[in-house]
Structures are given as structure tokens and as C-alpha cells.
C-alpha positions as CSV (number, residue, x, y, z in Angstrom):
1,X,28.0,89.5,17.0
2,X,25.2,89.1,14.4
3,X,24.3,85.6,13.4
4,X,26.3,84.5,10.2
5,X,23.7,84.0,7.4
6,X,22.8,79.7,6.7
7,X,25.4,80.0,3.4
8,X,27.8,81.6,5.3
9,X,27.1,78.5,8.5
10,X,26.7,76.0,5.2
11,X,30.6,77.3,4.4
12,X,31.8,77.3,7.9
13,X,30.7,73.6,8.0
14,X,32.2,72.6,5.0
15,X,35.2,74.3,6.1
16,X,35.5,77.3,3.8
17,X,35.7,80.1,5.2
18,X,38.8,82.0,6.2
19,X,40.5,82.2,9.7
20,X,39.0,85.6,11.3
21,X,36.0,84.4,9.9
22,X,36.0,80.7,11.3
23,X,37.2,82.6,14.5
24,X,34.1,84.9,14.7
25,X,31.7,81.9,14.1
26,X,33.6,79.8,16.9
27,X,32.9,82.5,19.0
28,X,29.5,83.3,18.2
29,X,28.3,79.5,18.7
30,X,29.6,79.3,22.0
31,X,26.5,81.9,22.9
32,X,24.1,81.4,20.1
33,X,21.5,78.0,20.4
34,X,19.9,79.0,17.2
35,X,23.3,79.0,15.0
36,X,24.6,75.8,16.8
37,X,21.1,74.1,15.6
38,X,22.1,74.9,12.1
39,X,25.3,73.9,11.7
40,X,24.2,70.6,13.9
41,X,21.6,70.2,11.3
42,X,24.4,70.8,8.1
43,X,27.0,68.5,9.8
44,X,24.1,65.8,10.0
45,X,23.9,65.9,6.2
46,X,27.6,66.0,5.8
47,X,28.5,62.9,7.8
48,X,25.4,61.3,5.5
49,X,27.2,62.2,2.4
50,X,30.2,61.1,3.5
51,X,28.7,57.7,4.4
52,X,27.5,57.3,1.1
53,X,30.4,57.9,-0.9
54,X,32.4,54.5,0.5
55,X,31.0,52.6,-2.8
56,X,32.0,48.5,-3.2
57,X,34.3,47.2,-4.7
58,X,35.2,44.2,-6.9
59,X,36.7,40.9,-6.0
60,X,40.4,41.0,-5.5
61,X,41.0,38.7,-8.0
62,X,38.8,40.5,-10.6
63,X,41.6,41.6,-13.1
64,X,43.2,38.8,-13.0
65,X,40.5,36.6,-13.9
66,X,39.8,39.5,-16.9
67,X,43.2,39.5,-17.9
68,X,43.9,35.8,-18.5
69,X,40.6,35.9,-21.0
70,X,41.9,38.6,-23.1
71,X,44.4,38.2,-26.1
72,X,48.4,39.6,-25.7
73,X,47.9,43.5,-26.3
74,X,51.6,45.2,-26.6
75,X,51.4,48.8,-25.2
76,X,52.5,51.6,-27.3
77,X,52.0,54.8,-25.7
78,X,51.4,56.3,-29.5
79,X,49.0,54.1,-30.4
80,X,46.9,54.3,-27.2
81,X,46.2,57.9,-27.1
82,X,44.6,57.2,-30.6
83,X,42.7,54.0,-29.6
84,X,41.5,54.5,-26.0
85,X,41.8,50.7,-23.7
86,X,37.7,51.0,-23.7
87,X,37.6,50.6,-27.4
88,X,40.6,48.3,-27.6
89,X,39.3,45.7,-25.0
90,X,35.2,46.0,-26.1
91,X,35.2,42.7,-28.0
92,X,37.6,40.7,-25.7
93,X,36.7,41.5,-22.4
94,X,32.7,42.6,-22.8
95,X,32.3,41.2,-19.3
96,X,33.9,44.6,-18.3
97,X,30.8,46.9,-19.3
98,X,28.5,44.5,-18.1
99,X,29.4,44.2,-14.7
100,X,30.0,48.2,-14.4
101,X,33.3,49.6,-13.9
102,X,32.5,52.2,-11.3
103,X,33.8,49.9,-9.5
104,X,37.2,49.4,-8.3
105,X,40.3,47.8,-10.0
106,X,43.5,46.5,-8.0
107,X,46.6,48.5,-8.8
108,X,48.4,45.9,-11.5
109,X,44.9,46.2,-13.5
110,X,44.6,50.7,-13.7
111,X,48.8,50.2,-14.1
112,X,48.3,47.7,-17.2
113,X,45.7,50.2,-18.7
114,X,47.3,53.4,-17.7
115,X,46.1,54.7,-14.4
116,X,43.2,55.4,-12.7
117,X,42.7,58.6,-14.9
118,X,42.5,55.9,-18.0
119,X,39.4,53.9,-16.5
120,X,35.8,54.5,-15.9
121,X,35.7,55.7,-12.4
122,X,35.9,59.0,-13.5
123,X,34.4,60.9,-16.0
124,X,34.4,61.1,-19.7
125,X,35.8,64.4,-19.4
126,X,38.8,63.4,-17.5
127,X,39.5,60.4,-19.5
128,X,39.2,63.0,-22.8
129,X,41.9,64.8,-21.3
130,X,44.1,61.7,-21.0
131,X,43.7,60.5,-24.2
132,X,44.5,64.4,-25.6
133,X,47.9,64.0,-22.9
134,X,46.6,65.6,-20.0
135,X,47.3,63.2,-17.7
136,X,50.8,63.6,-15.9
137,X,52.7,60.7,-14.1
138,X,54.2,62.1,-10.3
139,X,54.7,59.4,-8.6
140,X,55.8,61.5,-5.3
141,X,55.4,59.9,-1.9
142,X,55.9,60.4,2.0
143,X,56.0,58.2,4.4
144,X,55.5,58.4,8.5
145,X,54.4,56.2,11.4
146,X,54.9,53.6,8.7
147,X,51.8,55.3,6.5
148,X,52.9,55.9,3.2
149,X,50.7,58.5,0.9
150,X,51.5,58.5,-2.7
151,X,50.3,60.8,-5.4
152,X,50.3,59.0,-9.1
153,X,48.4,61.0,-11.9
154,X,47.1,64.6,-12.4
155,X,44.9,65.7,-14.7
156,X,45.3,69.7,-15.0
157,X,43.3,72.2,-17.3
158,X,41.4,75.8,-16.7
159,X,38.7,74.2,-14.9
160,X,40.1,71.8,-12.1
161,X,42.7,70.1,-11.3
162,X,42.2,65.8,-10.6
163,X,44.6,64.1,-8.2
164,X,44.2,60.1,-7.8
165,X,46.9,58.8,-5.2
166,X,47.1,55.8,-2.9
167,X,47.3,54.7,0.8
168,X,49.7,52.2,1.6
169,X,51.4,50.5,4.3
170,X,55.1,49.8,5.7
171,X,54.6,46.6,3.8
172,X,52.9,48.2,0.3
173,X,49.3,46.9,1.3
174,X,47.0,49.3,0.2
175,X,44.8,50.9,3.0
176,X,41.5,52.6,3.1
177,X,42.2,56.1,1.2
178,X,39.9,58.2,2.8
179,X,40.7,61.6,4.5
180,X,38.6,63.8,6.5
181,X,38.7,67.5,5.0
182,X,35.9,69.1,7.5
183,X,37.6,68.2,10.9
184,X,40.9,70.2,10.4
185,X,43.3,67.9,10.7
186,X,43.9,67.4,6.3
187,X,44.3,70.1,4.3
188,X,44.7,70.4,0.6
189,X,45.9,74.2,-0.6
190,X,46.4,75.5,-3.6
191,X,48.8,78.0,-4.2
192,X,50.0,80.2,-7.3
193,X,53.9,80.6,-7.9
194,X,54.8,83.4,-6.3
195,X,53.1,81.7,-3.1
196,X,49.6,83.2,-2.5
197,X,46.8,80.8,-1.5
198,X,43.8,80.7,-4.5
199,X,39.8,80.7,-3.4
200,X,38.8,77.1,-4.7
201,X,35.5,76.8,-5.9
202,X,34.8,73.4,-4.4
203,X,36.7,70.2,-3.3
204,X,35.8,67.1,-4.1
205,X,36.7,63.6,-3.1
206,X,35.8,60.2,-3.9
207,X,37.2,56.5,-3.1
208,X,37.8,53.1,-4.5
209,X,39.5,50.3,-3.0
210,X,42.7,50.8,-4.4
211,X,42.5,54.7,-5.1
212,X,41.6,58.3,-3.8
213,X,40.3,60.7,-6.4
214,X,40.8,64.5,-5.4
215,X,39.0,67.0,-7.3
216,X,39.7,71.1,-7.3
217,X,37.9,73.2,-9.2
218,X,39.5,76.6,-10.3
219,X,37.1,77.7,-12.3
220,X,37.2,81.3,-10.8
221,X,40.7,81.2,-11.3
222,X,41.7,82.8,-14.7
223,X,44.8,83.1,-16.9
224,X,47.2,80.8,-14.4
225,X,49.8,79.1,-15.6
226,X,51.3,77.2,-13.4
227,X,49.8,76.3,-9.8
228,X,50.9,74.3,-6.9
229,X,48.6,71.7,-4.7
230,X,49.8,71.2,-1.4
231,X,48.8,68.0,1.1
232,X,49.5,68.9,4.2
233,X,47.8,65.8,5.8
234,X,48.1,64.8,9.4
235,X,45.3,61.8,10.1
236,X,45.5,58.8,7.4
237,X,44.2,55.5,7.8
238,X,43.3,56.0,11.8
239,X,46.7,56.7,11.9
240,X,48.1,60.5,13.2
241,X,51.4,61.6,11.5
242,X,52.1,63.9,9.1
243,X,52.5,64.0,5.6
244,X,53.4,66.7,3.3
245,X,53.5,66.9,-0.5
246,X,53.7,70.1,-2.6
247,X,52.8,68.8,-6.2
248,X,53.8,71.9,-9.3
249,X,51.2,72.0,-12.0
250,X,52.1,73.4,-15.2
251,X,48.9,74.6,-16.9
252,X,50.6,76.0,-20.0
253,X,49.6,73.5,-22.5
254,X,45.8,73.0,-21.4
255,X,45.1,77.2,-21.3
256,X,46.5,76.7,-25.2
257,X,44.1,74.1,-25.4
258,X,41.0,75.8,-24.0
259,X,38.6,78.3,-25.7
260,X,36.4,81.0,-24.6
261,X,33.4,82.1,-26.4
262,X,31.6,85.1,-25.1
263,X,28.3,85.6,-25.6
264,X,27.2,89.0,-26.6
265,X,23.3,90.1,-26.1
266,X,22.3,86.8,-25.0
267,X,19.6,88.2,-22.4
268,X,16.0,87.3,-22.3
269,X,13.0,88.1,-19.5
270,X,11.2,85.2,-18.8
271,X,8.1,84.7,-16.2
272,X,9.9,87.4,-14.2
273,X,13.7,86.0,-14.0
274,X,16.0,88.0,-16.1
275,X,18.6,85.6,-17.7
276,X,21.9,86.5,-19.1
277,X,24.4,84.1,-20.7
278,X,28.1,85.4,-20.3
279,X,30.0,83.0,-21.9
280,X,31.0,79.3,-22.7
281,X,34.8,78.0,-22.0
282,X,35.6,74.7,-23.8
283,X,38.6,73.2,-21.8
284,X,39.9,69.7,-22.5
285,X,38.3,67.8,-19.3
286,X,35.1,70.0,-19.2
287,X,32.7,72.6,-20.9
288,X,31.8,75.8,-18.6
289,X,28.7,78.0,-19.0
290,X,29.0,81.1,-17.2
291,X,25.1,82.9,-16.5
292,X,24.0,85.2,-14.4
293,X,19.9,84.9,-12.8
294,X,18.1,88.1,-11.3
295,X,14.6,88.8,-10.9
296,X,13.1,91.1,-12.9
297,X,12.9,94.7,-11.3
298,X,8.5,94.1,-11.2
299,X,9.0,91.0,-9.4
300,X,11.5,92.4,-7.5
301,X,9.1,94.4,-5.9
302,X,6.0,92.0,-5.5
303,X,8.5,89.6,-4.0
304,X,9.4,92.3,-0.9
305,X,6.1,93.4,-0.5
306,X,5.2,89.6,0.1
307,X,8.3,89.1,2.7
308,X,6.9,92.3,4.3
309,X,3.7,91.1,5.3
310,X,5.5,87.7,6.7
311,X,7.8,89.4,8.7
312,X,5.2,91.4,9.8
313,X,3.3,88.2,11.3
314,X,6.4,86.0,12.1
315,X,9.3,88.6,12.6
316,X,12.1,88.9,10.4
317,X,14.5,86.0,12.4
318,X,11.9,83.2,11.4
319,X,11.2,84.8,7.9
320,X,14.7,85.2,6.7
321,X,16.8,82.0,7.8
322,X,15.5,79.4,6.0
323,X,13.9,80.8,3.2
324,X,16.7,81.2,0.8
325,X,14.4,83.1,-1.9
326,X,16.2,82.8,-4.9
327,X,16.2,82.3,-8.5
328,X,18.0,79.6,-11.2
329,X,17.2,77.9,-14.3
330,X,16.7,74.4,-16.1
331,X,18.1,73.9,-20.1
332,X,19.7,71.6,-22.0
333,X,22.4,71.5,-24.7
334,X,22.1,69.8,-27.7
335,X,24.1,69.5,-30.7
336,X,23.7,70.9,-34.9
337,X,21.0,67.7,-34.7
338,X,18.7,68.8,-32.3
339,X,20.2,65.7,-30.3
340,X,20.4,66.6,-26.5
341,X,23.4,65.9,-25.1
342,X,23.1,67.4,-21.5
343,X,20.5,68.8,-19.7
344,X,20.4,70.2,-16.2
345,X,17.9,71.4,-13.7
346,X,14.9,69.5,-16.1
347,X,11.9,69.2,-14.8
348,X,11.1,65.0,-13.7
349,X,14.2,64.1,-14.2
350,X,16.2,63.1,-11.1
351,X,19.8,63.3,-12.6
352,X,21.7,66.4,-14.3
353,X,22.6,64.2,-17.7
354,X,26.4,65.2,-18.2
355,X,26.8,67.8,-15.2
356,X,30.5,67.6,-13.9
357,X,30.1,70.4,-11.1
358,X,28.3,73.9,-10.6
359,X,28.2,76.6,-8.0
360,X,25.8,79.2,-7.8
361,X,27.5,82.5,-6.0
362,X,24.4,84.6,-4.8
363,X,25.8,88.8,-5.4
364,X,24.0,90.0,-2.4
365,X,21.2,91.2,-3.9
366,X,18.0,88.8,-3.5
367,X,17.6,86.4,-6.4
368,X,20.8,87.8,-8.2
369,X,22.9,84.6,-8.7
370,X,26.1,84.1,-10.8
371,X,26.5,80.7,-11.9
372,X,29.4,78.5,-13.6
373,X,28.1,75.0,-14.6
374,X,30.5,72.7,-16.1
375,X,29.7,69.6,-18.3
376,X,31.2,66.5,-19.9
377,X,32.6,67.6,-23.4
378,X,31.9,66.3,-26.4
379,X,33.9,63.9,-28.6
380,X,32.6,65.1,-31.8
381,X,29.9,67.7,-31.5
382,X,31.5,71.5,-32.5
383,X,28.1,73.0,-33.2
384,X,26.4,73.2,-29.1
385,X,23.4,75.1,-28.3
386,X,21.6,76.1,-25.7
387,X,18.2,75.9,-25.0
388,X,16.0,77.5,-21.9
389,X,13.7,74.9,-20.9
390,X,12.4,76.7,-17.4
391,X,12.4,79.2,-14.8
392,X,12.9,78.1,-11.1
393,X,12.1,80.8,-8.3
394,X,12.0,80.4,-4.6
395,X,9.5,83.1,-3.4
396,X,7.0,83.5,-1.0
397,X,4.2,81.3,-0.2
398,X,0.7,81.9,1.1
399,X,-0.1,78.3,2.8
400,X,-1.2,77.2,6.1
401,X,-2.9,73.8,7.7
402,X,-4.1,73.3,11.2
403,X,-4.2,69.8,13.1
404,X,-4.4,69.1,16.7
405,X,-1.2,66.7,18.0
406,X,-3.4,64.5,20.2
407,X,-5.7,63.4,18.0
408,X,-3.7,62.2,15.2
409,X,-3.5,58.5,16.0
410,X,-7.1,58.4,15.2
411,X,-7.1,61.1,12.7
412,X,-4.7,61.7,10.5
413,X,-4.6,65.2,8.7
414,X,-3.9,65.9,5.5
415,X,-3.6,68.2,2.7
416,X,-3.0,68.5,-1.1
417,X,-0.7,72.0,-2.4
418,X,0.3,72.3,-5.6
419,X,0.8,68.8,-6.8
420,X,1.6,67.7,-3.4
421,X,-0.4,65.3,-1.3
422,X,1.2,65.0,2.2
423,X,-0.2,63.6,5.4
424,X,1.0,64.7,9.2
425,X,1.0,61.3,10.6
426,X,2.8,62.2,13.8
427,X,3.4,65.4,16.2
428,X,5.2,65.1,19.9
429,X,8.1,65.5,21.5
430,X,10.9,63.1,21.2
431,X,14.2,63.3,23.9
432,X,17.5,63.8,22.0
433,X,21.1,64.5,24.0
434,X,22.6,67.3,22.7
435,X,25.6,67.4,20.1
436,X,26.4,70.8,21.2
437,X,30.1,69.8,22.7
438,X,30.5,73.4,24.1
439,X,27.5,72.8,26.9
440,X,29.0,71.1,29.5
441,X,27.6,68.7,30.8
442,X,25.8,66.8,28.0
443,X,22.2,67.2,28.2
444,X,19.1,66.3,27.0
445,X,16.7,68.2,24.9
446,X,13.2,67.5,23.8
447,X,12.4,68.6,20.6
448,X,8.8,69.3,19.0
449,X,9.0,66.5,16.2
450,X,6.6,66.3,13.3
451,X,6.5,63.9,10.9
452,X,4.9,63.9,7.7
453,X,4.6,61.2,4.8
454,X,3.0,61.6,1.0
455,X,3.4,61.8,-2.9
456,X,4.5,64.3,-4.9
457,X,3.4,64.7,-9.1
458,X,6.5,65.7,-11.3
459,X,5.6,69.0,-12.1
460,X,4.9,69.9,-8.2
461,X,5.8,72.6,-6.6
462,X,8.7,72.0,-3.8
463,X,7.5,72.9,-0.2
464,X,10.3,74.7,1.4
465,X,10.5,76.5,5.1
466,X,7.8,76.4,7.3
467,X,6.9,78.5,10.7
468,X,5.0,76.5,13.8
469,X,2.2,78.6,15.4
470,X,0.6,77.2,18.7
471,X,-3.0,78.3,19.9
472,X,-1.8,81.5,21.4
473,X,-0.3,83.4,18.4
474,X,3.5,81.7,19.4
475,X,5.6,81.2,16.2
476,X,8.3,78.6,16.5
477,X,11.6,78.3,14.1
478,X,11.3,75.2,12.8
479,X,14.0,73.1,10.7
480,X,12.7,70.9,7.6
481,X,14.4,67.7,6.4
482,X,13.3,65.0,3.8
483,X,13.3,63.4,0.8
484,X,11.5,62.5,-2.5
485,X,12.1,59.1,-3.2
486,X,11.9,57.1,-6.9
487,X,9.5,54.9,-5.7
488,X,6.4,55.6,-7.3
489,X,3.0,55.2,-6.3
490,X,-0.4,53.6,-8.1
491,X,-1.0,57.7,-9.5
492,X,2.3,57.5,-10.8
493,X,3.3,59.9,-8.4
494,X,6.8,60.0,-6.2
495,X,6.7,59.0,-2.6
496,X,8.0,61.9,0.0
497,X,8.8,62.2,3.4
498,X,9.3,65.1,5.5
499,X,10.3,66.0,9.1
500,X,10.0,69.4,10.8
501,X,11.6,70.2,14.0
502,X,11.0,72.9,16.6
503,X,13.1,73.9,20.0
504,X,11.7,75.2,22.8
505,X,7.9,73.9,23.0
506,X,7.0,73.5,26.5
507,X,3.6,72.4,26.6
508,X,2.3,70.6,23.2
509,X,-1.0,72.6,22.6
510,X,-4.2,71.7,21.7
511,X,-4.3,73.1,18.4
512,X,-1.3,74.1,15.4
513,X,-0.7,75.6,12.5
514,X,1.9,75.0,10.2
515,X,2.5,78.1,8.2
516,X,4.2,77.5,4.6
517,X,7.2,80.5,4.2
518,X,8.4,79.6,1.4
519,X,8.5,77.5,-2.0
520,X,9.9,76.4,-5.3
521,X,8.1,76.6,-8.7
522,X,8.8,75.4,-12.2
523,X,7.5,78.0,-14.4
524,X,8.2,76.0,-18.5
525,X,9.2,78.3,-21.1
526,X,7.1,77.4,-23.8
527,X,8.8,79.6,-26.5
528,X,12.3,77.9,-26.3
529,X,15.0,80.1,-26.1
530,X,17.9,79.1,-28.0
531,X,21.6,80.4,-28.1
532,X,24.5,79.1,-30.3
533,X,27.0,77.7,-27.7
534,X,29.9,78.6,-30.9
């Protein structure tokens, strides 16, 4: 079989692709090393996201403690849609906002306020949507091996469906919420109502003490009305059971609720990355831009004629895998004032300001991506715009540096690229056993690790895949992590760190080369481009 392309490994990980297909790649990893490396590599960075998502949590007796300092409030369900609990409690309970309320609440506090879905552990989108009447009470449960799982709210429109539920024991206790969705043993389906299973975009989940927050977008999905999540769960809380719930969505209401604009001629050609805006969908959790990036047919061809001459030093296996040459953009939205009220992709900025959620789904043509970004609507801005702020390209690079491993305790080597000031501090082989469960017995590898420390100025270009050469011509695959931390240094400058990893080095040689494949620029558009989002 020919090896699966990284997305399609990236996919498989993440548990996304279909049966024959998981099937093929099963197979195929049983004989490939490469491949295995890969998805070893993505399921690293999955279990590190999943770490990282258990956030902390309040004291238990938190809303009480709140709730005996704030004055009688009689609930009126009328009255609340118009005057949201945020608004209603500011003055009296200001403690709330300073203390954060991502967070978690105990379950007589989101009940007394109206639900998870009605607090600010989730979005401003979402809580739009239950203040518009969105939010829908289901209340359905199961129970086995004395694990009950209970769904309470959805939030349903075009754009993705929110499920918060619970966890709780024979005695009522809540338990820890989360689920596994990579390992096969929890699966949450969507179906339509005659029965056939819809392609999610994404899946998302999230966890407080008290609650779990499941996320689906349908944003590919168009024109349903009605839809039906299925939890078909068989691992909670440590515990193996099964539980099954099948949870009917009515979407009627919201499609009424959601408009399209489409946006006609909105092209423009900009330092060689055709950009076409297709259209603008403004649901009542979220606002969608739908865009396609391409490059330009000129660059088109410089590009290939640049990959050409890599393959023709590396070969096309070290070229291709990594590399990931691509195109996308960085804008913001702002409102009939000029005020910015999202941006995305910008340039020194660590966060996407009011991004929800966006995929990028490459066509199959190099650098031809469709993408559909959603954002966190706006209260009271009608009159959006969008503005093109930059161009983003991963293309070929022209890079190399040579250092010899044994010397570098006494000579460190460095080099500057493009805003980018890294030093290899370390290169030798470091023993690992092997994750690979199919190679019986457990072995040990030794793998070729270098490791590499610097600073990185905000408009720098990103270093992407590299290729190891020894002193005999020999390229090497090599596999790149790191990170670009906040921390600053005295040049105002972020700190980085990098680590590249290569199989099958026998003999560390005198000399290396690390050869650059790869990177991504920031090209600013100085001439803003601006479109009328209405």
C-alpha cells in the first residue's frame, strides 16, 4: 500500500476517517516504520492536549458563599431572556468577574442561573443563542454498572450543535466527566432523519468539575432540519459499561434565524495568493466566513520548480512529508466604526480575538485551500467588514547550517534566518523504548536527537521541515517539534525551542548539515483590502 499522506495519518489519529480506510492504515502500520513514527509523533501531541484541557476548578462551596451576599432575585423566564444573569448580578456579586468564571460552578449554582449554557464557560456566541431561546432543556439519562450519564442543555443552530451533560454516580455524586473519543471505545454520531451518518467537521470537548461540554460542528452540513446526536459510550469514569443516548435536534427555528450573504466578485491577487471570499452566514451562536486560498498560477510554477530541485537532492519521500506547502491568510473584522472586533491569523498576536472554530480543507491541488472560519457574533454591530491584513505561504526554502556533534559542548553553533536567532546546543543519540505495540517484544531505539534553543522577532519567518545530511551525502527524515514561548527576551524578542529527531543514524559523524525544506512567511498587505461583510 502507499503511505497515507501526514493529513490523512493527522485524521486517522484523531479518529476521522472511515472504516476501510482506518482498516487500510491498520494494515499499512503493521509494515511501515516511517508511518508508525508519524502517527507516534501526532498521538504525543494529542495526549498533551488532552492533558491540558483538565482546567481547575473553584471551591465547592463557592456559590454558596456568592449566593448568600447577593439580594432575593425571583426568576421569570420572560424577563431573563431580556436581562441576561451577567447583567443582573454585576453590581451584587462583582466578586464573580473578578475571580474569572472559566471556572467551574457546582450544579445548584448553573441550575439557579439557568444551565451551563447560561454562564461563562462557554462562549458569547452560545450564551447569545440562549438568551435568543436556543438553548433546549433534555434532561435524558442512562444508567449502568451504577454510572449514570445525563444529558441537560443543547444549544442547536447551522453551525454546531453544543451538548453540556453530567457524570454521576449510583449515589448522585458527580464524577469526573471526561471521555476518551480517540481510543474507540466512545463514540458520538450524528445522524439525519432518515438515518444516514453526517461528516462532522470537528468534535470538540471540554470539562469543568461539575460538567462536560460537547461541541459538533456542521458547518458543511447545509439546509438540515432536524438531526439526531447519538452517545454510544462504553468507558466512563474508569468504569466499562455502556451507555446509549440518541438526542433529536430540531433545527427549524435557528435555519429561520440564520442569514447568508454571498459575496459576489470579492477576489483579489495579493503577493502571489489568489483570495476569494464566498460568503458570510450569520447564525445565532456564530458568524461563518467561507474563502477559498490558491496560489497564483506564476507562483504556481516558481513554487514546483523549487520542489524539483529538492527532490532532486533529497528524493521526493523526505521532500514531500513534512512540508505541507500551502497557503492561508490573516484579517480582521471590524464594525461601521472602524472598531475591530475580531481578527485572526494577525501577525504578533498569539490569540485569534473572537475565533470560535475553523478548518481549512486542502482541494488537492498544492496551496488550493477552502476554508470556513467561524466567530463570536456581535450584539449590536449589523454593518461587519472585512479587512485583508496578510498573506501566509508555506513554500520552499533555500537554508542550510553545518556543525559538528562532538564539539558542541565547547562550541556552540549558531545562526540568525530571517528574524530568527537559534542556537544547536546539543546533538547525540538518546535511547527511547519503542511505543510501536505491534513489535513484539518491546524494544529499544536510539534516536539521532538535536536540540536547539533561541528567540524569534515578531515579524519572523517560521522554520518548518528540515532534512539531516551526514558527511557522506546521507539524507535523513527528520521530525521537528517546539515551541515559541511569551517569554520575552532583553531585544524584545520571543524565546523558542526546537527539537529535531532522526531514525536510523548508526554512527554520529564528524560533520552535519541541517538543510531547511521548508518555511512560513508573512507577506503584509499594505493596501488594505476591504469587503462589506452585509
Amino acid at each position: 500500500m502507499k503511505c497515507p499522506t501526514v493529513d490523512e495519518l493527522s485524521q486517522y489519529v484523531d479518529d476521522l476517517v472511515t472504516g476501510q480506510e482506518s482498516v487500510h492504515i491498520d494494515n499499512h502500520l503493521k509494515s511501515c516504520d516511517k508511518c508508525k513514527r508519524v502517527v507516534e509523533a501526532f498521538m504525543g501531541e494529542q495526549q498533551f492536549i488532552k492533558e491540558t484541557l483538565l482546567t481547575p476548578t473553584l471551591p465547592e462551596d463557592f456559590a454558596s458563599s456568592v449566593l448568600e451576599q447577593l439580594e432575593p432575585y425571583e426568576q421569570k423566564s420572560a424577563s431573563r431572556k431580556k436581562t441576561p444573569w451577567r447583567r443582573a448580578m454585576l453590581s451584587a456579586a462583582g466578586i464573580l468577574l473578578a475571580v474569572g468564571l472559566s471556572a467551574t460552578f457546582n450544579p445548584t449554582f448553573a441550575q439557579w442561573i439557568g444551565g451551563l449554557f447560561s454562564t461563562d464557560q462557554v462562549d458569547e456566541g452560545l450564551r447569545m443563542a440562549t438568551e435568543a431561546g436556543f438553548a433546549k432543556r433534555v434532561n435524558q439519562e442512562v444508567t449502568d454498572k451504577g454510572i449514570t450519564f445525563k444529558v441537560e442543555d443543547v444549544v442547536a443552530d447551522s453551525s454546531r450543535i453544543a451538548v453540556s451533560y453530567q457524570v454521576l454516580n449510583e449515589n448522585g455524586k458527580i464524577k469526573n466527566s471526561y471521555f476518551d473519543l480517540a481510543d474507540g471505545k466512545n463514540e458520538i454520531l450524528a445522524k439525519d432523519n432518515r438515518g444516514k451518518l453526517l461528516e462532522l467537521s470537528s468534535t470538540g470537548w471540554s470539562s469543568a468539575k461539575d460538567y462536560g461540554f460537547i461541541e459538533l460542528s456542521i458547518r458543511e452540513q447545509e439546509d438540515l432540519e432536524n438531526i439526531i446526536v447519538k452517545f454510544d459510550l462504553n468507558e466512563l469514569n474508569s468504569k466499562e459499561g455502556h451507555w446509549q443516548l440518541e438526542i433529536p435536534i430540531d433545527l427549524k427555528e435557528s435555519l429561520k434565524a440564520t442569514k447568508t450573504v454571498r459575496l459576489k466578485d470579492a477576489n483579489t491577487s495579493q503577493h502571489g495568493v489568489d483570495v476569494h471570499l464566498k460568503e458570510v452566514r450569520f447564525a445565532p451562536s456564530s458568524n461563518e466566513l467561507l474563502y477559498e486560498t490558491s496560489f497564483t498560477q506564476e507562483e504556481q510554477s516558481r513554487i514546483n520548480e523549487d520542489i524539483q530541485n529538492l527532490e532532486n537532492q533529497y528524493g521526493k519521500e523526505i521532500v514531500n512529508t513534512f512540508t505541507n506547502y500551502g497557503t492561508a491568510i490573516a484579517y480582521h473584522i471590524e464594525n461601521e466604526n472602524m472598531k475591530v472586533v475580531s481578527h485572526h491569523n494577525s501577525k504578533g498576536s498569539s490569540i485569534d480575538s473572537g475565533l470560535l472554530q475553523g478548518t481549512g480543507q486542502p482541494t488537492g491541488k498544492m496551496g488550493e485551500v477552502k476554508w470556513n472560519e467561524s466567530f463570536i457574533p456581535q450584539k449590536k454591530d449589523k454593518k461587519l467588514s472585512f479587512v485583508l491584513d496578510g498573506i501566509i505561504k508555506t513554500e520552499p526554502a533555500d537554508f542550510s547550517v553545518t556543525f559538528k556533534p562532538n564539539e558542541l559542548k565547547k562550541n556552540l553553533a549558531s545562526f540568525e534566518y530571517e528574524g530568527n536567532f537559534v542556537t544547536i546546543k546539543e546533538a547525540k543519540k538518546k535511547g527511547k523504548y519503542s511505543l510501536r505495540k505491534s513489535l513484539l517484544p518491546v524494544k529499544k531505539e536510539d534516536i539521532f536527537t538535536i536540540e536547539m534553543e533561541g528567540e524569534q522577532e515578531t515579524l519572523a519567518t517560521e522554520l518548518g521541515a528540515w532534512v539531516l545530511v551526514d558527511d557522506k551525502g546521507m539524507p535523513y527524515l527528520t521530525y521537528l517539534s517546539g515551541a515559541t514561548y511569551d517569554e520575552k527576551d532583553e531585544n524584545g524578542r520571543n524565546k523558542t525551542s526546537f527539537t529535531i529527531r532522526a531514525y536510523d543514524v548508526d554512527e554520529i559523524p564528524e560533520e552535519l548539515t541541517l538543510h531547511l525544506l521548508s518555511v512560513t512567511r508573512y507577506y503584509e498587505v499594505k493596501d488594505k483590502w476591504k469587503v462589506p461583510l452585509y
